[in-house]
Short mmCIF file of the C-alpha atoms (twelve columns), coordinates in Angstrom:
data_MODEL
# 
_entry.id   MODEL 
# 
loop_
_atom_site.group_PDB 
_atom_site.id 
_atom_site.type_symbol 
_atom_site.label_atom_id 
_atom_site.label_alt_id 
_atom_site.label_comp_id 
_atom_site.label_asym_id 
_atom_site.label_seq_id 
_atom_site.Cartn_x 
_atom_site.Cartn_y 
_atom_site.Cartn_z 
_atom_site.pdbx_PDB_model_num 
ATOM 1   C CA . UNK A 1   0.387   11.526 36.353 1 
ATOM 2   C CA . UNK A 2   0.558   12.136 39.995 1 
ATOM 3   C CA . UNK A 3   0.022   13.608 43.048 1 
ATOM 4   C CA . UNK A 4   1.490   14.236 46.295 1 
ATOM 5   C CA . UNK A 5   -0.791  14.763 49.780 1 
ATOM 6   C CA . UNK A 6   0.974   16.077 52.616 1 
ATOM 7   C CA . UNK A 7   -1.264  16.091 55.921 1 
ATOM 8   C CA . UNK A 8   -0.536  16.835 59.831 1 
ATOM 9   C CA . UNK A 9   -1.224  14.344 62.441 1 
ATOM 10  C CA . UNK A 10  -1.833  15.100 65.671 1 
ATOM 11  C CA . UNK A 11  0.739   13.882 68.118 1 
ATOM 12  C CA . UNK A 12  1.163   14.758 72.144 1 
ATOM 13  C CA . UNK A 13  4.623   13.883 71.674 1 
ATOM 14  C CA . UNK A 14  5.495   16.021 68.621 1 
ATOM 15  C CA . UNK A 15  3.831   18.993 67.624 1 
ATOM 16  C CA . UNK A 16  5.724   18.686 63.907 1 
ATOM 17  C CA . UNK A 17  4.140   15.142 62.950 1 
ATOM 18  C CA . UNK A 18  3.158   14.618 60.102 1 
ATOM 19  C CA . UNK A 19  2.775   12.599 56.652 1 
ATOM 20  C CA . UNK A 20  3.089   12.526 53.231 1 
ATOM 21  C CA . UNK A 21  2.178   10.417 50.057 1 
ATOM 22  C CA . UNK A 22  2.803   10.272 46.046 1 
ATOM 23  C CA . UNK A 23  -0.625  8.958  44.377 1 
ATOM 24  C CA . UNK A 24  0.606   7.529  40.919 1 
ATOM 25  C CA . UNK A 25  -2.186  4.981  40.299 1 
ATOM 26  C CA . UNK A 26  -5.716  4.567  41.673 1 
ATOM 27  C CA . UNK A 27  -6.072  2.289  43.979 1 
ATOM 28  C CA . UNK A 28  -3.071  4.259  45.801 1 
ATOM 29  C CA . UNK A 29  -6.259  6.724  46.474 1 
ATOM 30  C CA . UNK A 30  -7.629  3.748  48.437 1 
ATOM 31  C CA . UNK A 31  -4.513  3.639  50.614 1 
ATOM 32  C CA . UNK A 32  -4.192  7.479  50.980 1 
ATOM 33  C CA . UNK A 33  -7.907  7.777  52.271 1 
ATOM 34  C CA . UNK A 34  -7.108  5.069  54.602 1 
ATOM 35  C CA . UNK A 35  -4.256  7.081  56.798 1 
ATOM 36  C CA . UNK A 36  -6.160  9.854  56.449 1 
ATOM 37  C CA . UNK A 37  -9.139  7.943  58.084 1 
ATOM 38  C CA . UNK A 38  -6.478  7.026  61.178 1 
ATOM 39  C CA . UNK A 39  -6.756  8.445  64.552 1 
ATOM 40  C CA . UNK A 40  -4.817  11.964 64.531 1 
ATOM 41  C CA . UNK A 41  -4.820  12.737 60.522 1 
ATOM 42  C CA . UNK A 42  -5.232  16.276 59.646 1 
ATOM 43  C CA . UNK A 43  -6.614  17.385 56.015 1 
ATOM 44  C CA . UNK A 44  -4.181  16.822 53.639 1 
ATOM 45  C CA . UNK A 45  -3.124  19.356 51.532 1 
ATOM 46  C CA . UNK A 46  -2.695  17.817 47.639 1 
ATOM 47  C CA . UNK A 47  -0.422  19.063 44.687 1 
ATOM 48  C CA . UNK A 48  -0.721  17.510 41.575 1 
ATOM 49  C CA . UNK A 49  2.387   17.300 39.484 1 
ATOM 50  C CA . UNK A 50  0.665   17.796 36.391 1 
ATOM 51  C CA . UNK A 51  -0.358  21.310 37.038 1 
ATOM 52  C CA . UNK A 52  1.215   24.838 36.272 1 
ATOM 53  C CA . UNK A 53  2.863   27.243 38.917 1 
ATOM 54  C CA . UNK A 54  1.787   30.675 38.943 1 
ATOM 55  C CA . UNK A 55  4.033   33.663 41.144 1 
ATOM 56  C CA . UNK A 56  3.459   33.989 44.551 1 
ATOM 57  C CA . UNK A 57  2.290   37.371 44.356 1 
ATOM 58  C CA . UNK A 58  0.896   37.822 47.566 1 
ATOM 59  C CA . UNK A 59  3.910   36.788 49.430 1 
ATOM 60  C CA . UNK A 60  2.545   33.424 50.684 1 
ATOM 61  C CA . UNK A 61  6.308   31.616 50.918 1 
ATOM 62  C CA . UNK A 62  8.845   34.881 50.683 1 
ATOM 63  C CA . UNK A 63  8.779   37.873 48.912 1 
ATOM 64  C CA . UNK A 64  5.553   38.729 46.654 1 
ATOM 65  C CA . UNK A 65  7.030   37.669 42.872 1 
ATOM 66  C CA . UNK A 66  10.200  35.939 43.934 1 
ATOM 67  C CA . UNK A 67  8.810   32.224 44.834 1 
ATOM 68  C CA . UNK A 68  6.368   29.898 41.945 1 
ATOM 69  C CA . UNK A 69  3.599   27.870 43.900 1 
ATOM 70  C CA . UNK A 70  1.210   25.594 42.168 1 
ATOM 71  C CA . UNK A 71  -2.152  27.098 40.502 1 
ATOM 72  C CA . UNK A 72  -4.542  24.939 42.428 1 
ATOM 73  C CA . UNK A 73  -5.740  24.803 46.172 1 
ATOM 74  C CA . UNK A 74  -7.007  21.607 47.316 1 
ATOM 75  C CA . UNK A 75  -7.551  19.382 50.492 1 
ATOM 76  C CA . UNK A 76  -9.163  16.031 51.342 1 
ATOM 77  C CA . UNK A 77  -9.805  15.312 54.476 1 
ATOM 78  C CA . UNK A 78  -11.782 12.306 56.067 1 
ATOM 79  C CA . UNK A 79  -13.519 12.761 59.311 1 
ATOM 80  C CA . UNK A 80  -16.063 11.156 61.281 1 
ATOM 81  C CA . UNK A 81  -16.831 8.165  58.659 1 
ATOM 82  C CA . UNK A 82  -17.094 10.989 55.440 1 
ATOM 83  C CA . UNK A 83  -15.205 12.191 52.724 1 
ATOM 84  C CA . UNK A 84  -14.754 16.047 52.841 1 
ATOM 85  C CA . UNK A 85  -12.728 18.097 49.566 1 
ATOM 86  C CA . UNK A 86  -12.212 21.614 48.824 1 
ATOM 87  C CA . UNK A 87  -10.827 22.741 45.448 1 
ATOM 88  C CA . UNK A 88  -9.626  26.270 43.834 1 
ATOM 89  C CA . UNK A 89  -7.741  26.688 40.492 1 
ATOM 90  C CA . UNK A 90  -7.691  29.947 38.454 1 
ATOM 91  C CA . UNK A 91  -10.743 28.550 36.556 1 
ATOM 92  C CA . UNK A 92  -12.608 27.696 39.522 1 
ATOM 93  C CA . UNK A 93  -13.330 29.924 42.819 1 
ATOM 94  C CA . UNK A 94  -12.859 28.268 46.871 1 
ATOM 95  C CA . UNK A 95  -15.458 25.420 46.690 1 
ATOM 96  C CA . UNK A 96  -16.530 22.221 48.553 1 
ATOM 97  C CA . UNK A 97  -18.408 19.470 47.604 1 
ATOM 98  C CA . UNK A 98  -22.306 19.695 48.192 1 
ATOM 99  C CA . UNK A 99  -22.775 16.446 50.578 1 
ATOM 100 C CA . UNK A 100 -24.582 14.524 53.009 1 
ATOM 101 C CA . UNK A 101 -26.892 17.561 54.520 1 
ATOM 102 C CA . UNK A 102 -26.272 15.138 57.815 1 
ATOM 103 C CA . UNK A 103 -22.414 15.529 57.243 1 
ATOM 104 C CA . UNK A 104 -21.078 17.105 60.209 1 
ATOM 105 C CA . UNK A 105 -18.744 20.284 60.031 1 
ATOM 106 C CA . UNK A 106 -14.904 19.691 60.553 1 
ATOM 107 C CA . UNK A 107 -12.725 22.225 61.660 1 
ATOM 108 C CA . UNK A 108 -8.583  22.180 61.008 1 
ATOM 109 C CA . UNK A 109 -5.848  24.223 61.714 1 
ATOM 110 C CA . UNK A 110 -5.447  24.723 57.876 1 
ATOM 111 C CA . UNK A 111 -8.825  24.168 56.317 1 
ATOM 112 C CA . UNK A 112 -12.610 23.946 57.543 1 
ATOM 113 C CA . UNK A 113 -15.140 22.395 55.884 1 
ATOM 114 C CA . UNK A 114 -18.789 23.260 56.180 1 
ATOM 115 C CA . UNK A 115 -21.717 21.112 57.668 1 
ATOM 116 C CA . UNK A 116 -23.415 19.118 54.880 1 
ATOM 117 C CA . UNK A 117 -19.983 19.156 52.863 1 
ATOM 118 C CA . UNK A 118 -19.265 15.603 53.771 1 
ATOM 119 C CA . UNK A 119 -19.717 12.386 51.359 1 
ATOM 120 C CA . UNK A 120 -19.706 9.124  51.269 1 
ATOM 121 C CA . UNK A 121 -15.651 8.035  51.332 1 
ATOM 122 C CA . UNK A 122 -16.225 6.249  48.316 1 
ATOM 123 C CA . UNK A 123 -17.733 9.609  46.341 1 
ATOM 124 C CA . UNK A 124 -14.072 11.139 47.639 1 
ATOM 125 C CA . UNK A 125 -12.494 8.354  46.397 1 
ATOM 126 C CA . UNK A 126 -14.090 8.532  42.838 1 
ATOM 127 C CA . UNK A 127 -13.061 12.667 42.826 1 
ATOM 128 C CA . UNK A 128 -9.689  12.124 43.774 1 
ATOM 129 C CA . UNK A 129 -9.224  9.117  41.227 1 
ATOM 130 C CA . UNK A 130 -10.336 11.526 38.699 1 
ATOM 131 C CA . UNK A 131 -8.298  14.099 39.700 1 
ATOM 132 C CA . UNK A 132 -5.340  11.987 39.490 1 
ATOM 133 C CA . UNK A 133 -6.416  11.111 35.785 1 
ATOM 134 C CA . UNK A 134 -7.374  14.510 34.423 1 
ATOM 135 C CA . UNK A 135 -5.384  17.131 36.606 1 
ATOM 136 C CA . UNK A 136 -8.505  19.109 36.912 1 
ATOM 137 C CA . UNK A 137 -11.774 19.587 39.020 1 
ATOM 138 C CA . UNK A 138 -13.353 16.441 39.362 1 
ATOM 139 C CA . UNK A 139 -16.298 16.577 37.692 1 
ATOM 140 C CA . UNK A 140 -18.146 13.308 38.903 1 
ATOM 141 C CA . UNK A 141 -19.052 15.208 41.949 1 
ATOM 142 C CA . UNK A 142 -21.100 18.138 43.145 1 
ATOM 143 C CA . UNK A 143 -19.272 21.273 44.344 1 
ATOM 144 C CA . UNK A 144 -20.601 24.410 46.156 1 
ATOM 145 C CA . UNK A 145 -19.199 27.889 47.021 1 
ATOM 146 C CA . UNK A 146 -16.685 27.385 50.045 1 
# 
């Protein structure tokens, strides 16, 4: 199993930059969470390639019906010293993890996470090792509505 994080970075000199990453074993979670903790990374956006596709019906990449995208929605993200995740599947409505209630918010072009939705890096670490394993909402973490 694996997965594949794809994240902007913030660059004066190019407004394209960014990165990208295939997780096949855990302690390449270690090494993902450590770009993403470099000056500039954005929230990376994460497709496992274990997972279904369902029709974009809603027209999100091209005509509504005529393009497959994957059946989940997450991103990691880590910002200011914690570990933020958000997490949708057809099973499973927008949510983020319930963290730190000192967690600050963090605000993205593509995704914002709530105040108090931050955790401990190594929490993020454990969700996203399990997610690598299992395909499926971690579920050695605490989520709330997004």
């Amino acid at each position: 199993m694996s997965f594949t994080a794809v994240w902007p970075i913030s660059d004066e000199h190019d407004a394209d930059a960014a990165d990208e990453m295939t997780v096949a074993a855990p302690e390449d979670v270690d090494i993902l969470l450590a770009r993403l903790a470099e000056s500039g990374a954005g929230p990376a956006v994460v497709e496992h390639g274990d997972r279904g596709l369902i029709t974009d019906t809603e027209g999100l990449l091209g005509a509504p019906g005529a393009t497959k995208i994957p059946d989940h929605d997450v991103a990691a993200a880590v910002h200011g010293g914690y570990g933020y995740l958000t997490y949708a599947d057809p099973e499973h409505d927008y949510s983020t993890l319930a963290g730190d209630p000192a967690s600050p918010e963090y605000r993205s072009e593509y995704v914002d996470y709530p105040a108090g939705a931050g955790v401990p890096v190594e929490v993020l670490a454990t969700a996203l090792k399990e997610f690598l394993a299992t395909a499926r909402r971690p579920t050695a973490v605490t989520w709330q509505a997004g």
